[in-house]
Each structure stands twice: as structure tokens, then as C-alpha cells.
C-alpha positions as CSV (number, residue, x, y, z in Angstrom):
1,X,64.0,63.9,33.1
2,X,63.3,64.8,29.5
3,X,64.7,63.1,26.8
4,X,66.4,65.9,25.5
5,X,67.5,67.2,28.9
6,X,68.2,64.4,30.5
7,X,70.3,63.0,27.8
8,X,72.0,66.1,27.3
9,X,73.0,66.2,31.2
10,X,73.6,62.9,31.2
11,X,76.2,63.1,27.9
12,X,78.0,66.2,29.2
13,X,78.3,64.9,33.2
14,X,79.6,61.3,31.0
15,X,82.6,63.0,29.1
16,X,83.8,64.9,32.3
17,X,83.7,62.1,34.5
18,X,85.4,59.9,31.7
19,X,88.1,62.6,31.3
20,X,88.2,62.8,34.9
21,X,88.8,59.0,35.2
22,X,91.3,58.7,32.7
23,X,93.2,61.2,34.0
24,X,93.7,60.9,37.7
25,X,92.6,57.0,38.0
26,X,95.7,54.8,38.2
27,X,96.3,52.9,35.4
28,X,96.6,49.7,37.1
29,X,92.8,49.5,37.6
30,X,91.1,47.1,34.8
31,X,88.4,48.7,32.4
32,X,85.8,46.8,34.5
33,X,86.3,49.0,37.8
34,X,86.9,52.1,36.0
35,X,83.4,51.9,34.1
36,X,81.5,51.4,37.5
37,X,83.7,54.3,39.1
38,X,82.0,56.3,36.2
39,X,78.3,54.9,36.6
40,X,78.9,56.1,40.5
41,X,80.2,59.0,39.9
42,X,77.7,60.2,37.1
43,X,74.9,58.9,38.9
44,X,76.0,60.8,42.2
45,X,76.7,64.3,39.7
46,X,72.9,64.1,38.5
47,X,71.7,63.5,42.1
48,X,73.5,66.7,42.8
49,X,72.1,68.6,39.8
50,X,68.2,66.9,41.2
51,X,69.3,68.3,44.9
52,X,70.0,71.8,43.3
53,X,66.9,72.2,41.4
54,X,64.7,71.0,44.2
55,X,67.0,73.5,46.0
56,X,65.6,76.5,43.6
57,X,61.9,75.0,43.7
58,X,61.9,75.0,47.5
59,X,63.6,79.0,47.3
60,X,60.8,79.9,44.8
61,X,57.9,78.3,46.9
62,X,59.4,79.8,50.4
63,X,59.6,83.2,48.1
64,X,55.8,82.7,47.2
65,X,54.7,82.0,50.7
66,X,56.7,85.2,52.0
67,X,55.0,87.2,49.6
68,X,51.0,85.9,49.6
69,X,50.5,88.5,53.0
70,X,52.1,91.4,51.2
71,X,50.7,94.5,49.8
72,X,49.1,94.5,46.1
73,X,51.3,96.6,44.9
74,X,54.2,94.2,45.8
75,X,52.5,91.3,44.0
76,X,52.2,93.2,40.9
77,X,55.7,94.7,41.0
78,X,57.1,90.7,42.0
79,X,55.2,89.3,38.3
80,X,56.1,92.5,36.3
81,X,59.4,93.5,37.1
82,X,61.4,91.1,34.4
83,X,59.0,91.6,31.5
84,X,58.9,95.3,32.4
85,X,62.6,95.8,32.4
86,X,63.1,93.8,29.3
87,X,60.4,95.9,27.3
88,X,62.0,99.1,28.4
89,X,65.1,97.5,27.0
90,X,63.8,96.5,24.1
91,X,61.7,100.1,23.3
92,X,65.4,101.3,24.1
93,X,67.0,99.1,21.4
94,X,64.2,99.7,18.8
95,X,64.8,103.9,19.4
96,X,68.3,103.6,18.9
97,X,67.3,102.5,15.4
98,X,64.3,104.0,14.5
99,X,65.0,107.3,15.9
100,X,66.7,108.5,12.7
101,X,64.3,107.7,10.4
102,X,61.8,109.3,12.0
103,X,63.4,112.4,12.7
104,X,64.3,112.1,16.1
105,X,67.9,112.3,17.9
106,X,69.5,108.7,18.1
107,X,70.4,107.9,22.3
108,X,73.9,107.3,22.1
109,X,74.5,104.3,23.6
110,X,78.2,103.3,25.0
111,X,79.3,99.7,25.4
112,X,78.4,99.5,29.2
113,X,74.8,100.5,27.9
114,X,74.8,97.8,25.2
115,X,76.4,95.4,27.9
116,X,73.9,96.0,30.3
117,X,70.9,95.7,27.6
118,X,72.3,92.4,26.3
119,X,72.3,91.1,30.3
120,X,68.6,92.1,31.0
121,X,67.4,90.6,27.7
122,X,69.5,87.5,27.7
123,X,68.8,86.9,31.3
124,X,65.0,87.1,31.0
125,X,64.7,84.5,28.2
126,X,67.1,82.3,29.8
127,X,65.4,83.0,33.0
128,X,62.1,81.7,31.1
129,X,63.1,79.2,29.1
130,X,64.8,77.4,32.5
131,X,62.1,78.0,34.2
132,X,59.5,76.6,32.1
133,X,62.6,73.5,30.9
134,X,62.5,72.6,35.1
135,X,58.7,72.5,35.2
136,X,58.4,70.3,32.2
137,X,61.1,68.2,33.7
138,X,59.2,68.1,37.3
139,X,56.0,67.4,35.5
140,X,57.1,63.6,33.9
């Protein structure tokens, strides 16, 4: 892994296997075997986390070999639909306040729209950026 990934995973998988460990270890074991319990069970939590994202790779590449047969159109729609749904949202958001100023009505927007705006943006950045984090990560 990355530096900055990996010790991030590894830092937050550490504390909750050391609370863990404190907590429902008996006291009676000696420091000694609780700090290997805690190297095992860290080390098995990332091989799960490795398992998972090979898991999604393996989903993505079944997904891509499903798909090379299909119709044009498909292909187009299966690349275009998250940046095309996040524009729209974003054309939606920048209406809502330009609209006055230029002399148009204002869309009223209700908190389920502004929920459901928030969603599509956030999940097609965080979509990206983990997408683009897991390649780096597979690429070292």
C-alpha cells in the first residue's frame, strides 16, 4: 500500500483492535501475548480489506467483460452516466443561484432535493477519488 493509505488503514485497524483487546481479553494474559494477539488480528483485518478490494476489482472487470459485446449506445451511457448526472446537478445548483440575478424564476428546491443533490455530487467524487486511491494502491 501507499504510505499515506496504508498507514492510515493500518493506524485506524491498530486502535480498534487495541480497544478491542483491552476490553474483552482477560486480564490475566501478560502484555507479551496480548501484543501478538494484536499483530494477528490487525494483520488478518488488512488481509480482509486486500480480499474486499480484489473483490471490487474482480466485480469491475467481470462488469467490463459483460459489457465489451453490447451495443454503442450502452458503452457510452456506462462511461457518461456519473459525470452526466453530476453536471445536471451542478447546472441545477448554479440556477438556483444565478437565476435571480439574471432575471429568471429561482427552482425552489426542498430539502429532499438538496439531499438528493448533495448524494449525487458527493458520491461521484468519492466514487473517483476511491477509485483512482485503489489503482494507485494496486500499481506499487
Amino acid at each position: 500500500m501507499t504510505p499515506v493509505f496504508g498507514d492510515l488503514i493500518e493506524s485506524t485497524v491498530g486502535k480498534v483492535v487495541a480497544k478491542l483487546t483491552d476490553h474483552y481479553l482477560p486480564a490475566t494474559m501478560d502484555e507479551k501475548e496480548k501484543a501478538e494477539f494484536r499483530l494477528k488480528a490487525g494483520s488478518l483485518a488488512l488481509e480482509e480489506a486486500r480480499a474486499a478490494t480484489a473483490d471490487m476489482q474482480n466485480a469491475r472487470a467481470l462488469a467490463v467483460s459483460e459489457s465489451e459485446g453490447g451495443p454503442a449506445w450502452a458503452n457510452v451511457l456506462k462511461v457518461t452516466h456519473r459525470p452526466m448526472w453530476s453536471f445536471i446537478m451542478l447546472a441545477v445548483f448554479s440556477w438556483t443561484i444565478l437565476a435571480p440575478y439574471i432575471g429568471y424564476p429561482q427552482i425552489p428546491l426542498t430539502e429532499i432535493h438538496k439531499s438528493i443533490m448533495q448524494t449525487v455530487i458527493i458520491f461521484y467524487f468519492g466514487g473517483r477519488s476511491l477509485e483512482k486511491s485503489i489503482s494507485m494502491i494496486k500499481a506499487r
